[in-house]
ZATI-182560 format. One record per residue (C-alpha): residue in three letters; x, y, z. Coordinates in steps of 0.25 Angstrom, whole numbers, padded with zeros to 4 digits, always signed. Example, Ala and Ser with C-alpha at 12.3 -4.5 7.8 and 13.67 -1.06 7.14 Angstrom:
BEGIN
ALA+0049-0018+0031/SER+0055-0004+0029/
//
This chain:
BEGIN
UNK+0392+0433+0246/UNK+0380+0437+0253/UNK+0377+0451+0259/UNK+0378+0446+0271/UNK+0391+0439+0271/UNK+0399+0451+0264/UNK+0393+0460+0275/UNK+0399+0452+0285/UNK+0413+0449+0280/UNK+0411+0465+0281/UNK+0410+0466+0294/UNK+0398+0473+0295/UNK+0384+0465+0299/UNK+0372+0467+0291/UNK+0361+0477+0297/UNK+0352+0470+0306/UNK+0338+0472+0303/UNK+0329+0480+0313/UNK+0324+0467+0319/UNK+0339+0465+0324/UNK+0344+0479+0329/UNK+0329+0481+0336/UNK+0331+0485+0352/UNK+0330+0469+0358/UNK+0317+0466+0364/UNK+0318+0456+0374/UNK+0333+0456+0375/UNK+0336+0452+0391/UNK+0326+0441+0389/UNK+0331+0435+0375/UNK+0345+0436+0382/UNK+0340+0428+0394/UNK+0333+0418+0385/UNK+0342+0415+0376/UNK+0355+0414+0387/UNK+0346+0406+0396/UNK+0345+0396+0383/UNK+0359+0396+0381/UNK+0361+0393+0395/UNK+0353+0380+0396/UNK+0358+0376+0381/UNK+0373+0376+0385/UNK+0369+0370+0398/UNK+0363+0359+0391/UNK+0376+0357+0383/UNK+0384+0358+0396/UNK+0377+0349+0403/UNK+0384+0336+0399/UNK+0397+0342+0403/UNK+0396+0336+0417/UNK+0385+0327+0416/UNK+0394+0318+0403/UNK+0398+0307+0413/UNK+0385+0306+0418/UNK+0378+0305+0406/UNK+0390+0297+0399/UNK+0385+0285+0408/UNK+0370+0286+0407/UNK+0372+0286+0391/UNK+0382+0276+0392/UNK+0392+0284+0382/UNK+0403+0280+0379/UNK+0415+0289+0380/UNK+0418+0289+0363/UNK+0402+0296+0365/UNK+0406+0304+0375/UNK+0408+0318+0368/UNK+0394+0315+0361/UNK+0387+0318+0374/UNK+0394+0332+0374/UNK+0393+0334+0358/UNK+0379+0333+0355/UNK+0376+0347+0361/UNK+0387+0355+0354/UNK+0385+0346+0341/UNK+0371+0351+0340/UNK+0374+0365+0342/UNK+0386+0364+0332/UNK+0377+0358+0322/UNK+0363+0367+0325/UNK+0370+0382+0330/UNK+0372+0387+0315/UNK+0358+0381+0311/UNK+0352+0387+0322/UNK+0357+0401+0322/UNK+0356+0402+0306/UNK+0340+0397+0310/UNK+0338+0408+0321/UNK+0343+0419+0313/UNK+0335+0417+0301/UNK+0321+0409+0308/UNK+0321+0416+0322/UNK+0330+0417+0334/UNK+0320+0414+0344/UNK+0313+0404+0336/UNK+0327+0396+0336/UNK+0331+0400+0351/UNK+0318+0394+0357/UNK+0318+0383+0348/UNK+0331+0378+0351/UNK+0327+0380+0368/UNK+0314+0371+0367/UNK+0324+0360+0359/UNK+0335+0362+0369/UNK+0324+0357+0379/UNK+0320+0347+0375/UNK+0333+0339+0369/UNK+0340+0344+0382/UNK+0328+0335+0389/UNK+0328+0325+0380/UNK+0346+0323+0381/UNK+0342+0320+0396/UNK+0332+0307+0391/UNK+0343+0300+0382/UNK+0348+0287+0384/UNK+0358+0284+0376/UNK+0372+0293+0371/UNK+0367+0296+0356/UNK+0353+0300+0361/UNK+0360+0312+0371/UNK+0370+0315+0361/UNK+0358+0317+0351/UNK+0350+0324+0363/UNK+0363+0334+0363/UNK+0363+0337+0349/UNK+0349+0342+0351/UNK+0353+0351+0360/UNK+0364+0356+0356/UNK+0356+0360+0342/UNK+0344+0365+0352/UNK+0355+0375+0358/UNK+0361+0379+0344/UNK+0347+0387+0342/UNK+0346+0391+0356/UNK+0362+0397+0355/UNK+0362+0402+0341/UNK+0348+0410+0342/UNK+0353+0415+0356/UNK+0363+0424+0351/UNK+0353+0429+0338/UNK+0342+0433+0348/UNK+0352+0440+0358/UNK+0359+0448+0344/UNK+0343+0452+0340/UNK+0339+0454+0354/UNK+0353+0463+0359/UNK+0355+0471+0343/UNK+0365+0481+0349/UNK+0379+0479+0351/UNK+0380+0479+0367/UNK+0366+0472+0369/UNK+0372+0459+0362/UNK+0386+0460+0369/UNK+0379+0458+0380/UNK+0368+0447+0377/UNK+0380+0439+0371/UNK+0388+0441+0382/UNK+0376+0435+0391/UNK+0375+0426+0382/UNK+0387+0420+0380/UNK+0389+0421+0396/UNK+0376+0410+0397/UNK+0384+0400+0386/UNK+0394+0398+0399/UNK+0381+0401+0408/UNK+0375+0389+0403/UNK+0389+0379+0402/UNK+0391+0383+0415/UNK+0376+0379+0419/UNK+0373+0365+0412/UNK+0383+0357+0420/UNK+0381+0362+0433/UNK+0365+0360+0431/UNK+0368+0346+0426/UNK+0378+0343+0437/UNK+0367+0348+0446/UNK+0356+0338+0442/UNK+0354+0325+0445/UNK+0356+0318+0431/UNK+0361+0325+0417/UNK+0346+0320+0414/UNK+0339+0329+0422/UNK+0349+0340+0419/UNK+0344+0340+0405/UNK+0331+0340+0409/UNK+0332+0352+0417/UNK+0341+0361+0402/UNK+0329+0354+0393/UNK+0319+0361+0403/UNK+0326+0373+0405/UNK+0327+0374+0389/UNK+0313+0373+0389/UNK+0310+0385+0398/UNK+0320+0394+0391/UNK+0312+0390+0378/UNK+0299+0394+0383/UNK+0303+0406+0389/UNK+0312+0410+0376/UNK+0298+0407+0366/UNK+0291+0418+0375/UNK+0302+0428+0378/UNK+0310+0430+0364/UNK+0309+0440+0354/UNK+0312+0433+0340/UNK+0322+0437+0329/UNK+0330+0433+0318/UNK+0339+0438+0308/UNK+0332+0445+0292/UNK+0339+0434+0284/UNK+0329+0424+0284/UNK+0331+0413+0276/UNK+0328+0397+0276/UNK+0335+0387+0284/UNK+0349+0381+0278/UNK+0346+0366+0282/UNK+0355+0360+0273/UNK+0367+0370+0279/UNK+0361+0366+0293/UNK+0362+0351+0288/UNK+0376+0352+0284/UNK+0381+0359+0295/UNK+0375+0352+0306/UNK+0381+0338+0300/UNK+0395+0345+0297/UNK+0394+0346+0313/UNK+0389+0332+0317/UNK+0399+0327+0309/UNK+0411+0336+0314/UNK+0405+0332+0328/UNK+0405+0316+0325/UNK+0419+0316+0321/UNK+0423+0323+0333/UNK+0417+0315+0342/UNK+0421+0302+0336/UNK+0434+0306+0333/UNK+0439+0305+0346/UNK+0440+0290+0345/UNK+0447+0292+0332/UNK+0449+0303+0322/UNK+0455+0293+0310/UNK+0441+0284+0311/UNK+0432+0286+0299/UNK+0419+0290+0304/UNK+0427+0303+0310/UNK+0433+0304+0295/UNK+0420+0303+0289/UNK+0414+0314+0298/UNK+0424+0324+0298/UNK+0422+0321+0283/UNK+0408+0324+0283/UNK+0410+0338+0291/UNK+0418+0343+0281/UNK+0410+0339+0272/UNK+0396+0344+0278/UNK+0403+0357+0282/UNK+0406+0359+0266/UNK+0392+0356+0263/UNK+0388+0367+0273/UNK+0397+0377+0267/UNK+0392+0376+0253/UNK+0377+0375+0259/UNK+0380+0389+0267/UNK+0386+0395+0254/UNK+0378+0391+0242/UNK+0366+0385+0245/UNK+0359+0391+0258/UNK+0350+0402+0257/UNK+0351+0405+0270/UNK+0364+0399+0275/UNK+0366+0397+0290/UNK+0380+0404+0289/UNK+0385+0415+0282/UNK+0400+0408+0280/UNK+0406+0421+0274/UNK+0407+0424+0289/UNK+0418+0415+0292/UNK+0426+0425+0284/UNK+0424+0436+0294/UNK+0432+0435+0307/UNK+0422+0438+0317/UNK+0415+0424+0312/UNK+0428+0417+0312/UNK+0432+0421+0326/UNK+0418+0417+0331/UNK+0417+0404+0325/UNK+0431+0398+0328/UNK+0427+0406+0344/UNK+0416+0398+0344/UNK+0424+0383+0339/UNK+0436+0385+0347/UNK+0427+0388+0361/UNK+0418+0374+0358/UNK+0431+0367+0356/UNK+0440+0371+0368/UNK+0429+0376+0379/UNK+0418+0368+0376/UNK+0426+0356+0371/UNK+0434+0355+0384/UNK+0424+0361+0395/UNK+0413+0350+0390/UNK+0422+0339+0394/UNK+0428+0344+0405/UNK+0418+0340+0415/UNK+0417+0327+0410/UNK+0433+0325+0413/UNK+0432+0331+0426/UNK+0423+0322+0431/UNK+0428+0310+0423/UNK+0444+0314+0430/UNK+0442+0322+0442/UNK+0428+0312+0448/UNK+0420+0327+0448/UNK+0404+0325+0449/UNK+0396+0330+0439/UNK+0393+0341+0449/UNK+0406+0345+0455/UNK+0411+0345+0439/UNK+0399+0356+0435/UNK+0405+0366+0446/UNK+0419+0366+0442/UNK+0412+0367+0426/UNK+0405+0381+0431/UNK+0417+0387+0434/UNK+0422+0386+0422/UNK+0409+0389+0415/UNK+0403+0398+0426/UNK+0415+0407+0423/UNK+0413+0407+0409/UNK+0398+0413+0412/UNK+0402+0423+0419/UNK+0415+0428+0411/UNK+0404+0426+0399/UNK+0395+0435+0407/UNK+0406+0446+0409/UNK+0413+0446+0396/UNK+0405+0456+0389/UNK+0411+0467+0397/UNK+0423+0464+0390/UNK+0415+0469+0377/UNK+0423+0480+0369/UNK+0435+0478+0376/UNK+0438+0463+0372/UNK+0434+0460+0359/UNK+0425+0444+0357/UNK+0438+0438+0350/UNK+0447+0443+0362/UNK+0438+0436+0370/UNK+0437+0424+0363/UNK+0452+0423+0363/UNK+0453+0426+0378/UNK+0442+0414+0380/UNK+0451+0404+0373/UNK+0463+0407+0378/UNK+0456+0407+0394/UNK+0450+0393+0389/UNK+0464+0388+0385/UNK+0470+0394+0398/UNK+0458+0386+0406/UNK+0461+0373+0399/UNK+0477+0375+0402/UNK+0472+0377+0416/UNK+0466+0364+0416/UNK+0477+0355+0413/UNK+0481+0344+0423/UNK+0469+0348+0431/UNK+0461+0334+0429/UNK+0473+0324+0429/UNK+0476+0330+0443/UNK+0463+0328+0448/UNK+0459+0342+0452/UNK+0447+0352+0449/UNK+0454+0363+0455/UNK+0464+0363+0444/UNK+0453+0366+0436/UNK+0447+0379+0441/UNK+0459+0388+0435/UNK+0457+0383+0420/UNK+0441+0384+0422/UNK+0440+0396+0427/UNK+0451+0400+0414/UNK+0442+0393+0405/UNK+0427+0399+0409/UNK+0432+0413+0408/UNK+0437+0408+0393/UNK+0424+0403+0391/UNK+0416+0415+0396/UNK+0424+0425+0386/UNK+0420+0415+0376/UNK+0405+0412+0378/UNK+0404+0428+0379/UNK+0411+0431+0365/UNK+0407+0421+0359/UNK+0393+0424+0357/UNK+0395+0440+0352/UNK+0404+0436+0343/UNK+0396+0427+0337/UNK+0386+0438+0336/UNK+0397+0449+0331/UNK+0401+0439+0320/UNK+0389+0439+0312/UNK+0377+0451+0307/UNK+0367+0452+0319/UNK+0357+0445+0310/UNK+0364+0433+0312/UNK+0367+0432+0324/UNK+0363+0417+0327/UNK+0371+0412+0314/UNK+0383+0419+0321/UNK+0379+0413+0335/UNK+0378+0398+0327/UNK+0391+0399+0321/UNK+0399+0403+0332/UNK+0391+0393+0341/UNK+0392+0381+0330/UNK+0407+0384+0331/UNK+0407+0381+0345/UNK+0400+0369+0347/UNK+0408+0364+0334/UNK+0420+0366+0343/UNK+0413+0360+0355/UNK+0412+0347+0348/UNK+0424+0346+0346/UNK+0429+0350+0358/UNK+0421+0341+0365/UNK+0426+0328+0356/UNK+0441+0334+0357/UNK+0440+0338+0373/UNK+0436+0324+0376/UNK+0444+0316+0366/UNK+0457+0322+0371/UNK+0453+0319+0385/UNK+0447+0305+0384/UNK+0457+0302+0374/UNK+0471+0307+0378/UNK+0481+0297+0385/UNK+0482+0300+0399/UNK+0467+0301+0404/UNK+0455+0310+0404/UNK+0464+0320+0413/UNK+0475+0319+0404/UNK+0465+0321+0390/UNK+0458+0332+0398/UNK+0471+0340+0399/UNK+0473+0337+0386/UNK+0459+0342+0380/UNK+0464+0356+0389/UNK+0476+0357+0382/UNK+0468+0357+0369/UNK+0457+0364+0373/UNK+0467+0376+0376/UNK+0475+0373+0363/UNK+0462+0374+0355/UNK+0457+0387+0364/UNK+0472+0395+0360/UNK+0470+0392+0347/UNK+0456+0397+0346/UNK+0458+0410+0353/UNK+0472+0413+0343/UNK+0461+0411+0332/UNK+0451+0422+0337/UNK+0463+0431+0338/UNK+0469+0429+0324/UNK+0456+0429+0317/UNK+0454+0443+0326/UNK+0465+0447+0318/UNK+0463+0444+0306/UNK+0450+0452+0306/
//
């Protein structure tokens, strides 16, 4: 076992050299910066939310298709989120941030050009990897640029409060505009300006490990996930057909390949697995998978079945959306006071039992025709998803030595959108699928969005007590 990993299955984080615990330099603006890119990246993946009819009809995309449109982006940052932090760690934190802006530009601007359903899908993809720099060095910059202890509970916390910032944002700018088209014109532009700006402002730094890049642990892990993703996807019009068999087959065995390349052969391996032994790591990771499986899964579709029950515009559906993701940003804003008297993991659990209370809330709502009988379980559901925005990111920090803090932000981060994959494929085929009607699969996709969330928030307690 390395140094590194009998240190941390210790507890104790190895000492961070001088260049990490310096007084920041810059930190209001590397704060600014890099929570005005995480604003406009999760706008960019928001913004199909309410814009998926639309855009279902100009592609011509088929309903069996359908979840591809909303997958391509968190596929991308499932695959690229480990990559990317291991990357910005070792070869530069700014480096990958601006990088990642300048790409998220242009393959935002280039998603709003495509003609055809596998050409956005692709389009997506490229965002999604193009934000997995931009969110995994995010957090590394804000570790080097807040070192103490109150400094980086509150840069998380801002942090975390722009994550709803930006959910909340990229449907009602793309409801605003004229066409989805333009509205990615105006995110790949506003990307750009970020980029430029970032390039001149931040301050660089990196973790003293140094190493050379694990491609081949980047390869397998990356095809492990476009596998899981494709057998999720097309499961839903069959789990017994082959081609989901032979998929689910390749994961596993990609993911087997991945482990042995983590553990024997790289030098420098993307992740330290030792830490999945330590139950800080743990509670993050499965924190990180149950919120892109139950809050993202269901709150990506939702929209879409709002318009497609209740006849809502794409317009009228955005400002219901920002209530629910409105009051996410500003419980996310506010939960740092909460710091030293309510512990990360409490949060968490309170966040998933609030998104299972708001799902529960829901029931019945679209069947009767009513948007009013919404606004109870939304309102229970963003305050959920603000206490989970704004623990998530400082635990993902805590779990890992400060040298490593984009790793730790990858892997929390990878977990999620691994879970908002699925999510996505489960929310839509239990509402598209189920006997009854849409309105009748949507109260169904609750039920088990709610399930999912209790059981998610009993396994942050456990593990809390088995620590």
């Amino acid at each position: 076992m390395t140094r590194f990993s009998e240190r941390t299955l210790k507890g104790v984080s190895p000492t961070a050299p001088a260049t990490e615990t310096a007084p920041a330099h810059g930190g209001r603006a590397t704060l600014a910066l890099t929570s005005a890119a995480t604003t406009v990246a999760l706008m960019t993946y928001t913004a199909p939310v309410v814009t998926l009819p639309n855009t279902v009809a100009a592609l011509h995309t088929p309903l069996s298709a359908q979840a591809w449109l909303l997958n391509g982006t968190p596929l991308g940052l499932a695959a690229l989120l480990l990559v990317a932090g291991s990357l910005a760690d070792d070869y530069g934190r700014r480096r990958v941030f601006v990088a990642g802006t300048v790409a998220l530009g242009l393959t935002t601007a280039l998603g709003g050009l495509t003609t055809s359903t596998w050409t956005f899908t692709l389009a997506r993809v490229a965002q999604g990897a193009a934000s997995a720099a931009i969110l995994a060095s995010s957090l590394g910059l804000l570790v080097a640029a807040f070192p103490s202890p109150r400094g980086r509970l509150h840069a998380t916390g801002v942090w975390g409060a722009f994550v709803s910032g930006g959910i909340a944002l990229g449907p009602l700018v793309a409801g605003a505009l004229p066409s989805w088209r333009v509205a990615y014109a105006v995110l790949g532009a506003a990307a750009l300006v970020v980029a430029g700006v970032s390039f001149r402002t931040l301050t660089e730094s990196r973790s003293p490990r140094g190493g050379r890049p694990d491609i081949a642990g980047a390869l397998a892990f990356g095809l492990a996930l476009v596998s899981l993703v494709a057998a999720l996807t097309l499961g839903r019009d069959g789990w017994l057909r082959p081609q989901v068999g032979l998929l689910l087959a390749a994961t596993l065995v990609l993911l087997g390949a991945f482990t042995l390349i983590e553990r024997r052969f790289a030098p420098t391996p993307m992740i330290d697995l030792a830490l999945f032994r330590t139950p800080r790591f743990l509670v993050s990771s499965l924190s990180g998978l149950v919120t892109g499986l139950t809050v993202i899964g269901l709150f990506s579709y939702l929209p879409a079945l709002l318009q497609q029950t209740l006849g809502m515009s794409a317009m009228d559906t955005a400002w219901l959306f920002l209530l629910w993701s409105g009051l996410s940003f500003a419980v996310a804003l506010q939960a740092k006071r909460l710091a030293g008297r309510v512990s990360p993991r409490r949060q968490l659990a309170a966040g998933f039992l609030l998104h299972a209370g708001g799902a529960l809330a829901m029931l019945g709502a679209l069947d009767a025709g009513s948007w009013p009988r919404l606004l109870p379980g939304l309102m229970l559901g963003g305050a959920g998803s603000g206490l989970l925005n704004a623990a998530l990111p400082l635990l993902a920090v805590e779990s890992v030595p400060a040298a490593r803090a984009a790793m730790g932000s990858g892997a929390q981060q990878t977990f999620r959108y691994i879970g908002s994959c699925a999510g996505v494929a489960l929310t839509i085929a239990l509402a598209t699928s189920a006997g009854g009607g849409l309105t009748h699969g949507a109260d169904v996709a609750m039920v088990v969005s709610a399930g999912l969330a209790v059981l998610g928030a009993a396994g942050v307690v456990g593990l809390r007590e088995r620590a």
